[in-house]
MARDRENVO-622721 format. One record per residue: x, y, z of N, C-alpha, C in turn. Coordinates in steps of 0.2 Angstrom, whole numbers, padded with zeros to 4 digits, always signed. Layout:
<recs>
XYZXYZXYZ;...
</recs>
This chain:
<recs>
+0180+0285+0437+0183+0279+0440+0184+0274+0434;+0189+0271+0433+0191+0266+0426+0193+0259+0430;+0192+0253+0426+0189+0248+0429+0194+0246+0436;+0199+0247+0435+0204+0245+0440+0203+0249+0446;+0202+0255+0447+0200+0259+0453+0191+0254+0454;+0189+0252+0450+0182+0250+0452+0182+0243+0455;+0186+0240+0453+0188+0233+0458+0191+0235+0463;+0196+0238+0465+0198+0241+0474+0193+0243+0476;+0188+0248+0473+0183+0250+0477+0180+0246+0480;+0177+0240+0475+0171+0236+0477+0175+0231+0484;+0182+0231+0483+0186+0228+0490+0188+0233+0494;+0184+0236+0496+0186+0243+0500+0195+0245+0499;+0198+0247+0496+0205+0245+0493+0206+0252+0491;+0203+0258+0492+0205+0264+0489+0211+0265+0492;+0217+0269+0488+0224+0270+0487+0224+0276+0493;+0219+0281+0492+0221+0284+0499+0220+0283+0506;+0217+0279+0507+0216+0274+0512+0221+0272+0516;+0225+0269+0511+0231+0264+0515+0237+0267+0511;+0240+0273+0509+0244+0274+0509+0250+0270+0503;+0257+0269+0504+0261+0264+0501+0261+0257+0502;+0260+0253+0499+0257+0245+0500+0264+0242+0499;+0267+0238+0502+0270+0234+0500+0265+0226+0500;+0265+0222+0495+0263+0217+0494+0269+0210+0496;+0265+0204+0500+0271+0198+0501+0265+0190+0500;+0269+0189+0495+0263+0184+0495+0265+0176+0498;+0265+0172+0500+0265+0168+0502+0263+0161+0498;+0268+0159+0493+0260+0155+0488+0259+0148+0491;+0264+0145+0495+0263+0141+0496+0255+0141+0500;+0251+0144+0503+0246+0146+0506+0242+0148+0500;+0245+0153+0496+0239+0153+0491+0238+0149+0484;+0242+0145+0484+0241+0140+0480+0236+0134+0481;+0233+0132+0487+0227+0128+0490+0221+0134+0489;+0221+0139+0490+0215+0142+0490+0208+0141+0486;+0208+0138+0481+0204+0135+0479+0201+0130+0474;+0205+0124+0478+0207+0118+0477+0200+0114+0477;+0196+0115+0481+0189+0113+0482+0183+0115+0481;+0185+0121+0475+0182+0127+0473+0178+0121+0466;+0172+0122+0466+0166+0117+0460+0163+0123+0455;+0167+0128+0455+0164+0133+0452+0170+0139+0448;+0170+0142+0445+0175+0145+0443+0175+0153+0443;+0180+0156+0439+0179+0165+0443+0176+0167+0440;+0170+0165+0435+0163+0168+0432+0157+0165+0436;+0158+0160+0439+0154+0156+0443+0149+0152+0440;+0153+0150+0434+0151+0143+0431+0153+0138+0435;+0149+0130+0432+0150+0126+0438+0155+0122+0434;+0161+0118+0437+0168+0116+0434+0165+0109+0431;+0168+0108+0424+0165+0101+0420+0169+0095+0426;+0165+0090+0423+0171+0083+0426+0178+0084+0426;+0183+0084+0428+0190+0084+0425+0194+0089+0428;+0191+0095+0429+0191+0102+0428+0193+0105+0434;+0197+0108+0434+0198+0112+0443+0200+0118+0441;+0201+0123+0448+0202+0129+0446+0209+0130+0449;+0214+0134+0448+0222+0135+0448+0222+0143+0449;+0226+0146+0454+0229+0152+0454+0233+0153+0450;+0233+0158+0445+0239+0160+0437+0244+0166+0442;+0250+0165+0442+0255+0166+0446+0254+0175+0442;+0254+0173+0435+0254+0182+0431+0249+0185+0432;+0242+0183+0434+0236+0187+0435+0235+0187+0445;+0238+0183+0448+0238+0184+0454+0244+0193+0454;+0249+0192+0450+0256+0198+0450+0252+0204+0447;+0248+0203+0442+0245+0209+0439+0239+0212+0444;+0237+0207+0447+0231+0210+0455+0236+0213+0458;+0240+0214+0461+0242+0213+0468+0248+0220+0465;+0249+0221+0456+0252+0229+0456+0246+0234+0456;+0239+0232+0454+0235+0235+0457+0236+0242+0461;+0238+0239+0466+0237+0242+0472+0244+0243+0476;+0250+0240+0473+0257+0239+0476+0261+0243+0473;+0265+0246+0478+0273+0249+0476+0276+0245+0475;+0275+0238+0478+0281+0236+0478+0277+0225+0481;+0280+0223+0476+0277+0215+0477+0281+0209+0477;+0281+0205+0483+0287+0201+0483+0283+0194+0483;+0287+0188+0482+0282+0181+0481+0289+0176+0482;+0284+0172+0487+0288+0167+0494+0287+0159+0490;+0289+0157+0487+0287+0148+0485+0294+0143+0485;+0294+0139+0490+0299+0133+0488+0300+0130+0481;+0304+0126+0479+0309+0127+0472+0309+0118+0476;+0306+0113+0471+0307+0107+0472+0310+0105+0463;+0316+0103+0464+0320+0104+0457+0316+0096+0452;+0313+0093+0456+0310+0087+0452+0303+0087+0452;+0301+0093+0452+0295+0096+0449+0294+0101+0442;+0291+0099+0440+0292+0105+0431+0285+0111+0433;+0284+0109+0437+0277+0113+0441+0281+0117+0445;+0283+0117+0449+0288+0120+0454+0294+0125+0452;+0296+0124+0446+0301+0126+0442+0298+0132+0439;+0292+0131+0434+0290+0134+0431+0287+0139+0435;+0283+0138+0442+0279+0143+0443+0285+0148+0446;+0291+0145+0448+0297+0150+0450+0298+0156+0445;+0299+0153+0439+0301+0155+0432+0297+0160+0432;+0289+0160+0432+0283+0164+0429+0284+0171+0437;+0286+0169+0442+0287+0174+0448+0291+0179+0446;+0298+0175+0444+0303+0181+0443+0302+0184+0437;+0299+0183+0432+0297+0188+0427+0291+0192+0428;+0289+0193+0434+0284+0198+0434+0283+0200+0440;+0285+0198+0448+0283+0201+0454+0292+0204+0455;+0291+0209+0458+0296+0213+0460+0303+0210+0464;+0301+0204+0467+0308+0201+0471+0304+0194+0473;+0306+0188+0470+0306+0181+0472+0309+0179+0476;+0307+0176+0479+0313+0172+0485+0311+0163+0484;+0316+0160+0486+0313+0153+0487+0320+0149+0490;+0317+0143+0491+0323+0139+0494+0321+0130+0494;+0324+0126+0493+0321+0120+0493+0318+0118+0498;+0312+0114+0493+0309+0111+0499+0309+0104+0503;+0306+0104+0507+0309+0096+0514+0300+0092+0509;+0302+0085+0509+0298+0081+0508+0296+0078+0514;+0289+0077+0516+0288+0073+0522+0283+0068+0520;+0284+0062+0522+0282+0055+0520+0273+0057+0524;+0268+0056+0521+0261+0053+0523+0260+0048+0522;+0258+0044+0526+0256+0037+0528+0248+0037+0526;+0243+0032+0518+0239+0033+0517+0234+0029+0519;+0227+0032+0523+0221+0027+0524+0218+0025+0514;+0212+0021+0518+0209+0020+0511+0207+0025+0509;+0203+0029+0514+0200+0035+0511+0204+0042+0506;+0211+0042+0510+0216+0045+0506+0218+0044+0498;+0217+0039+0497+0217+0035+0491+0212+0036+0485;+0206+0039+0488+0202+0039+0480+0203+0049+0481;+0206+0051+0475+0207+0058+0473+0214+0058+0474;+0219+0055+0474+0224+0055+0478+0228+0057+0469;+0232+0061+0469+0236+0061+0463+0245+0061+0462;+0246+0061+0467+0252+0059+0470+0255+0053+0469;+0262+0051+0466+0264+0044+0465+0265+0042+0472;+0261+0035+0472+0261+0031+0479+0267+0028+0480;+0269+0025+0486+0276+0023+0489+0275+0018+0492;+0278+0013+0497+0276+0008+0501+0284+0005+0504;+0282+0005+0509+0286+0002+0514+0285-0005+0519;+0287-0003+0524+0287-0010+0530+0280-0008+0533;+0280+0000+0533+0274+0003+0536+0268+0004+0534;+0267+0005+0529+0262+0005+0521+0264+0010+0519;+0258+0010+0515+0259+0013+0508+0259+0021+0509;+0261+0025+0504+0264+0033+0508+0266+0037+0503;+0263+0042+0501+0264+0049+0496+0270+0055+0500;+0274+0058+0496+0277+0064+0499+0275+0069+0498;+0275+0073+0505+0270+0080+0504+0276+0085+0505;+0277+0089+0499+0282+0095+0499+0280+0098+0506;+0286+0102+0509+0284+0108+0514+0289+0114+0514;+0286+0118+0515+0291+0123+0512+0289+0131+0515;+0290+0131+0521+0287+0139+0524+0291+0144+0525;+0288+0147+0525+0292+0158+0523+0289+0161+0529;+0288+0159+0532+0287+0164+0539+0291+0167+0543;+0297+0165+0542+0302+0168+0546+0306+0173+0541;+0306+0170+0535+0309+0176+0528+0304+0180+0527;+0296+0179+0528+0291+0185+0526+0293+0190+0533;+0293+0186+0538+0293+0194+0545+0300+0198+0543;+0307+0193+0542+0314+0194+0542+0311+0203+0535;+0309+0202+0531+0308+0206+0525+0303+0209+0527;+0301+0210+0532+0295+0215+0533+0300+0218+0539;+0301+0216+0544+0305+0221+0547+0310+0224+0543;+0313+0220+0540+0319+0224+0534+0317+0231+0532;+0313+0231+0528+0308+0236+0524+0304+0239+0529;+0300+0240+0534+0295+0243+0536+0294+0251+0536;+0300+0252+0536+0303+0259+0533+0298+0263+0528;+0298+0260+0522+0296+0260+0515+0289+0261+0514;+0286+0256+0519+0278+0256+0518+0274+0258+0522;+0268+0260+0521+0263+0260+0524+0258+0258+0528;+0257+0252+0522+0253+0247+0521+0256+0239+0522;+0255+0233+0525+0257+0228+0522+0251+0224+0520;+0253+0219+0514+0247+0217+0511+0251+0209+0513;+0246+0206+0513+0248+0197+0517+0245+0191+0512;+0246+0188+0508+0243+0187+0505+0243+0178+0508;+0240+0177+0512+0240+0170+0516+0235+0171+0520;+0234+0164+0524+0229+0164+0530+0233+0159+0533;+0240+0158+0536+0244+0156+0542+0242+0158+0546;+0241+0155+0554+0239+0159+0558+0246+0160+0563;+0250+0158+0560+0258+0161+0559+0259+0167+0561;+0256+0170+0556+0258+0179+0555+0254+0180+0560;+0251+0178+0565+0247+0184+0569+0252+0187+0573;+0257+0186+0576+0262+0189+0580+0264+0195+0575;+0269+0192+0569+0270+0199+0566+0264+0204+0563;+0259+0201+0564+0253+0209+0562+0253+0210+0569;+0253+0208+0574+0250+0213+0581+0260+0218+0580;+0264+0215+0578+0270+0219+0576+0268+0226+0574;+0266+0223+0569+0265+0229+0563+0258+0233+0566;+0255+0235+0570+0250+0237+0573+0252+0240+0578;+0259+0237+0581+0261+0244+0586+0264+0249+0583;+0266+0247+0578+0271+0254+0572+0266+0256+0569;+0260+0256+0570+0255+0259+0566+0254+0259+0561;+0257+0253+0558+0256+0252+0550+0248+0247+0547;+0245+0250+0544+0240+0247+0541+0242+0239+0539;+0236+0235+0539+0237+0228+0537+0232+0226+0532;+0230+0224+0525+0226+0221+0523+0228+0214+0522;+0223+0209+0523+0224+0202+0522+0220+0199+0516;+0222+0197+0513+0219+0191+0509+0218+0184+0511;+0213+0181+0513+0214+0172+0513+0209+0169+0512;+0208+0162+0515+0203+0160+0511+0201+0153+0516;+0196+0152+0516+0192+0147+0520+0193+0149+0529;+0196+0144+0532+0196+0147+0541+0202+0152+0542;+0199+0156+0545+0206+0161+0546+0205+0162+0555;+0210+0160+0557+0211+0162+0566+0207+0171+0568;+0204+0168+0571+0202+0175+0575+0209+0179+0577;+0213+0178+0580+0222+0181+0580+0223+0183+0573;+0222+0183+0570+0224+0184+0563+0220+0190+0560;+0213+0187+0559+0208+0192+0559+0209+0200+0561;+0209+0197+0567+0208+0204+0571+0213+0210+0573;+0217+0206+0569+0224+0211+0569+0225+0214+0561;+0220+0214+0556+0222+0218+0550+0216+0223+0549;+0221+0226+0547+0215+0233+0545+0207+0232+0541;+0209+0227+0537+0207+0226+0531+0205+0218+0527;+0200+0214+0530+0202+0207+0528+0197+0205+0520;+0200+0202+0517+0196+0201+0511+0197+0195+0511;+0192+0191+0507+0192+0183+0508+0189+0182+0502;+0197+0177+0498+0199+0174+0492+0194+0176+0488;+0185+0171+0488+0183+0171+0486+0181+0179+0480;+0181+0185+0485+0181+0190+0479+0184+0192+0474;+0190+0188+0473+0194+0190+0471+0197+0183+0464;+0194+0178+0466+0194+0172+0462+0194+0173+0455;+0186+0177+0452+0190+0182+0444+0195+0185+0442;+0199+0187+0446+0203+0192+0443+0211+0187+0443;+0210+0183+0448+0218+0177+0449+0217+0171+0448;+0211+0167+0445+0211+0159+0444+0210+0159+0437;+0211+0153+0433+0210+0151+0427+0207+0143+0430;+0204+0141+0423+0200+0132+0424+0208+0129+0419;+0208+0123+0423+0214+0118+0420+0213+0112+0420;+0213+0106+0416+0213+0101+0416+0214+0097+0423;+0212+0094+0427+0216+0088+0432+0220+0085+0430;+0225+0082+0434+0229+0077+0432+0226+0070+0432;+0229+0063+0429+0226+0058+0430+0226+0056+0435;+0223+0054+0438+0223+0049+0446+0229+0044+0447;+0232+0042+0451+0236+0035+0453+0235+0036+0460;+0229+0029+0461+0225+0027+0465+0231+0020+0467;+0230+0019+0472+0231+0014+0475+0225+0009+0476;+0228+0003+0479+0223-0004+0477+0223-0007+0486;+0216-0006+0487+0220-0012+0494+0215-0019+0492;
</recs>
């Protein structure tokens, strides 16, 4: 067994098991997964400053693993160099990127919103107010699973929307296996409908790096 069969196994992940795996990741979802994480994927504790980040290329190198075939779902906000870049780093290494601009929706801030806040703040007649991208693929992840279903065996889910529970009880009457990935609350409807569910944190070594923070722009009341 050479080390890559030894990480699937310790994730119950064996290839004969589930067959042809189509992977779809969903990053807008897996992008927050471990944002609140004090500890990183050696399981040192994170200096001051320091947060953990999912690496778009080490998430793509997991996820061939085990994959015929991997696809990655993220909104394209054109006045972000974050947003751009992480597009950039998709399509040079996951099998098929999709994306589409995102909608900005205005949040209105308490004081408590304000210390950790790193978003540039705003103000109006109603107060003060950050923009929170939004950007969902649930309707292009099902539209491309029913396209393909043909092809695979397996689908792999790489979210914890509890969105998808309808298309996995889909994919359950075609008798296709399900493994999920996600991370913190996951709907029982969700749960209950994959073959196979792994939770984030096993997998935090092999997909996160430590990164700097940004500087704060806090608000004053």
């Amino acid at each position: 067994m050479d080390l890559d069969e030894f990480k699937l196994h310790n994730l119950g992940m064996e290839k004969n098991k589930f067959g042809r795996i189509y992977s779809f990741v969903d990053f807008g979802n897996v992008n927050y997964w471990y944002e609140r994480d004090e500890r990183d994927g050696g399981d040192d504790v994170l200096r001051e400053g320091e947060k953990l980040v999912v690496g778009v290329e080490k998430l793509c190198d997991f996820a061939k693993l085990f994959s015929a075939h991997s696809r990655f779902y993220f909104g394209m906000d054109t006045e972000n160099k974050k947003s751009i870049y992480i597009i950039k780093k998709a399509r040079s290494c996951f099998d098929r990127t999709i994306t589409k601009p995102i909608q900005r929706i205005k949040h209105y801030l308490t004081k408590k919103d304000c210390f950790g806040n790193t978003r540039a703040v705003n103000q109006d007649h109603d107060g003060q107010f950050v923009y929170i991208p939004k950007c969902n693929f649930d309707v292009e992840i099902a539209v491309d699973v029913f396209r393909l279903i043909d092809e695979f065996d397996t689908l792999c889910l790489f979210s914890g929307d509890a969105d998808f529970a309808y298309l996995l009880e889909f994919l359950k009457r075609k008798n296709k296996q399900i493994i999920l990935f996600s991370a913190g609350y996951v709907s029982h409807d969700l749960r209950e409908r994959a073959s196979l569910n792994v939770n984030a944190q096993k997998i935090k070594k092999y997909i996160t790096f430590v990164k700097q923070k940004p500087r704060l722009f806090g608000a004053r009341f």
